[in-house]
C-alpha positions in Angstrom: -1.6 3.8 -4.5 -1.9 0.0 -3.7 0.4 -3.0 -3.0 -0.1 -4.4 -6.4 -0.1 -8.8 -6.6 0.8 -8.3 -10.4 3.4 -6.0 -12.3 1.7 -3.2 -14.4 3.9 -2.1 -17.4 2.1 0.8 -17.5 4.2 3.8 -15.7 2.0 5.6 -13.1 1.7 9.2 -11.5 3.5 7.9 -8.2 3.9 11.7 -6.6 1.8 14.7 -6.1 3.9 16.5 -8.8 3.1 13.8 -11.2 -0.4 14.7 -11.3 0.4 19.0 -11.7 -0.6 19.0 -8.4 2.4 21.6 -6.8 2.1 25.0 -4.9 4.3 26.1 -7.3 2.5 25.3 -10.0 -0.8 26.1 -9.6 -2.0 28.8 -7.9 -5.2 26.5 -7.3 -3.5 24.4 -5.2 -2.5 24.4 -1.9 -0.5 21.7 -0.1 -0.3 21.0 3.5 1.8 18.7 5.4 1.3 16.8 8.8 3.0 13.9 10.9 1.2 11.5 12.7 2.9 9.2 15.3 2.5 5.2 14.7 -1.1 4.1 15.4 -2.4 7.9 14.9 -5.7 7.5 12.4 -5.9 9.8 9.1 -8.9 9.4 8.7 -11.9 7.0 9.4 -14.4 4.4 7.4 -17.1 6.9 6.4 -15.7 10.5 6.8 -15.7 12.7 4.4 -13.5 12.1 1.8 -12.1 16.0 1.4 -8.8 15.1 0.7 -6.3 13.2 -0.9 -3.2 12.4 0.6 0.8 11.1 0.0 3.4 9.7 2.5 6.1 11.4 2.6 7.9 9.2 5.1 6.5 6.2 7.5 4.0 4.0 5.8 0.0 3.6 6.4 -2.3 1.3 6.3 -6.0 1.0 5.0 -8.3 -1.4 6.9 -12.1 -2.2 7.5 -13.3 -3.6 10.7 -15.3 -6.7 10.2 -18.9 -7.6 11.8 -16.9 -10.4 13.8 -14.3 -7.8 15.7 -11.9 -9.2 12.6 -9.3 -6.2 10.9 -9.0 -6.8 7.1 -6.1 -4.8 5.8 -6.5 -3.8 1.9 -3.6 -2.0 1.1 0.0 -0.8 2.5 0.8 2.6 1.5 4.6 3.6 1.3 6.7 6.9 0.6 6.0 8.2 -2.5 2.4 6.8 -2.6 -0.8 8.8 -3.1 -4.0 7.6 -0.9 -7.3 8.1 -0.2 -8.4 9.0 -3.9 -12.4 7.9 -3.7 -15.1 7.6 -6.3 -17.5 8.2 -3.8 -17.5 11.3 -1.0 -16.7 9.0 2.1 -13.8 7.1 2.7 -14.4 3.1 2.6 -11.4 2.4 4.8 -10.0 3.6 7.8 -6.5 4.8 7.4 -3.8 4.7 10.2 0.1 5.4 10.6 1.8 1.8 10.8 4.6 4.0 11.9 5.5 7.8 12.6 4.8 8.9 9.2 4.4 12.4 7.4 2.0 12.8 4.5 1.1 15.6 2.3 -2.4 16.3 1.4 -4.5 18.6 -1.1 -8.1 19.5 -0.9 -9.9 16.6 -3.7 -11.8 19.3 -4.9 -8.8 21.5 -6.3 -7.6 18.5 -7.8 -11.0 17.9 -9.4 -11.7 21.8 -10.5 -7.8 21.6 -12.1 -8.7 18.4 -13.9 -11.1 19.9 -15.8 -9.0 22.1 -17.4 -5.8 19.8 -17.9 -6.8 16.8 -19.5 -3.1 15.3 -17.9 -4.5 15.4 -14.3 -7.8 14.0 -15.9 -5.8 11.2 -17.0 -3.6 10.5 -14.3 -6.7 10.5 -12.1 -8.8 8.4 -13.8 -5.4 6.1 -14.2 -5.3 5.9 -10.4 -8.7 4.9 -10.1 -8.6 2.0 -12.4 -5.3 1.1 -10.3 -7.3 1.0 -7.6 -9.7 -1.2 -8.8 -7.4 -3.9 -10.3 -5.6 -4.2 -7.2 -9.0 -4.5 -5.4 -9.6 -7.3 -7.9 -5.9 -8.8 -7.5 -6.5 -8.8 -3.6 -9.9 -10.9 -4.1 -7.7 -13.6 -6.4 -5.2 -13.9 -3.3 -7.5 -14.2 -0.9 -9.5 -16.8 -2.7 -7.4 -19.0 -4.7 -4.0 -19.1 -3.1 -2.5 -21.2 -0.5 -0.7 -19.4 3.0 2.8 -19.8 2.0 1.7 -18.2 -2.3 0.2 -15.7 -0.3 3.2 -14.9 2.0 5.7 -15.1 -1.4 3.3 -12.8 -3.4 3.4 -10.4 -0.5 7.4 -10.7 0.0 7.8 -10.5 -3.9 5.9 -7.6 -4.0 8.1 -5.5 -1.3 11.0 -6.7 -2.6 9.7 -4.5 -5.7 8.7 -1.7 -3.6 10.9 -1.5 -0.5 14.2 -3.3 -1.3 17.3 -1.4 -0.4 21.2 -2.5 -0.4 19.5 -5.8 -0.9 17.2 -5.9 2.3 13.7 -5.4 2.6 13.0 -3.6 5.7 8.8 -3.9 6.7 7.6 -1.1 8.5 4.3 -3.8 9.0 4.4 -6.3 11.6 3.8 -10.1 10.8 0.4 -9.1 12.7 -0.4 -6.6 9.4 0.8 -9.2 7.1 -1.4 -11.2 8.5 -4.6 -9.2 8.3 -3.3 -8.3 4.7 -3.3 -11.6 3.6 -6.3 -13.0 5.2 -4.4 -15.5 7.6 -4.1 -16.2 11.1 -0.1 -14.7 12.9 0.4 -18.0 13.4 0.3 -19.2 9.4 2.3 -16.3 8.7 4.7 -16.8 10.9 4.6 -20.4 10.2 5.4 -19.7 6.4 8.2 -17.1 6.6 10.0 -20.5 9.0 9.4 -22.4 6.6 10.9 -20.0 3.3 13.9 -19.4 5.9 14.3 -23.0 6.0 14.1 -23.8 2.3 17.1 -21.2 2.0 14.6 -19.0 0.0 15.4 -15.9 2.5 17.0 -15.0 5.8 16.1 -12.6 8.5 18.7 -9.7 9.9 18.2 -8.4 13.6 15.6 -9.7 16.6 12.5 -8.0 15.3 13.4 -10.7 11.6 11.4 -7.2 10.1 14.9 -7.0 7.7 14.7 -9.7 5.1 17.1 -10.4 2.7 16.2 -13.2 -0.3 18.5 -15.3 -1.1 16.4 -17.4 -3.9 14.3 -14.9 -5.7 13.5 -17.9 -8.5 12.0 -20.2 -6.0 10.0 -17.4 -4.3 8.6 -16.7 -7.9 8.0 -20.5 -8.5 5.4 -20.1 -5.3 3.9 -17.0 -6.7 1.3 -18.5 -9.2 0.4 -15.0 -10.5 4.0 -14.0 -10.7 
């Protein structure tokens, strides 16, 4: 799964036991599990894609490394979410721990041999993979047509969706991730979030300002131009 820039209505397999896929369940499947301390890769741009993976806890990120030394982040993957599903048999991104994080994983090729006898798995599968695709399209829109501080209240809009709890959203990224996410420099990023917190759109809890609670979801949504 992706961060998503627009609201699908369309209810998707969000878990390993959405998709059938359960030791318990299938005697085709086996499950593993493994932790990986924050930086750790999962796997690199170019490997094998053998597996297909969900974080249990911790979040992850998928990046390239650009020609120019540049990182471009394309997605944020957080517990619950299922990741490195490929159409092809490498991986196009490196994937790394933003935190210590534990992730479950299943060999793609059990997933592929039990999807040709459920036509549920088939489905959710091939519902993933268009997922994928749209958000790879509504990360091109955001990166081309928006200005910093749409792109910073896109981004915030969309982990209010995925991460709020007791009314705070707590980032495991850093503004240094939101930054390569988004396609701007630290600076502009940080530069935007002072200027929300300013505007009484949201306010920051603790020295790391990674807790953010928002105080004027309206407004935020009035900068969001795909909102």
């Amino acid at each position: 799964m992706f961060v998503r820039i627009t609201t699908d209505p369309a209810p998707r397999p969000n878990s390993l036991r959405d998709l059938g896929m359960t030791s318990d369940s299938n005697p085709l499947v086996n499950l593993s599990e493994f932790s990986y301390k924050k930086g750790s890769e999962i796997y690199g741009e170019k490997e094998p894609a053998e597996y297909v993976y969900q974080v249990k806890s911790g979040a992850v990120r998928s990046y390239k490394l650009l020609s120019d030394g540049r990182r471009q982040i394309g997605a944020f993957h957080l517990a619950g979410d299922i990741f490195g599903l490929e159409n092809g048999s490498e991986h196009r991104f490196t994937a790394e721990a933003i935190v210590d994080t534990h992730v479950r994983l299943v060999k793609r090729q059990s997933l592929e041999i039990v999807a040709e006898s459920d036509a549920m798995v088939a489905k959710n599968l091939l519902s993933m993979t268009t997922n994928n695709l749209q958000h790879a399209e509504d990360h091109m829109l955001l990166l081309g047509r928006k200005t910093s501080l749409e792109r910073v209240a896109a981004f915030l809009l969309e982990m209010d969706k995925r991460l709020t709890a007791a009314g705070v959203i707590a980032l495991p990224m850093s503004r240094r991730d939101i930054a390569d996410y988004l396609g701007l420099t630290l600076e502009t990023v940080s530069r935007a979030l002072s200027r929300l917190h300013e505007l009484g759109v949201l306010g920051f809890i603790g020295n790391t300002q990674r807790q953010i609670v928002l105080l004027d979801r309206d407004r935020l949504a009035s900068l969001d131009l795909q909102h």
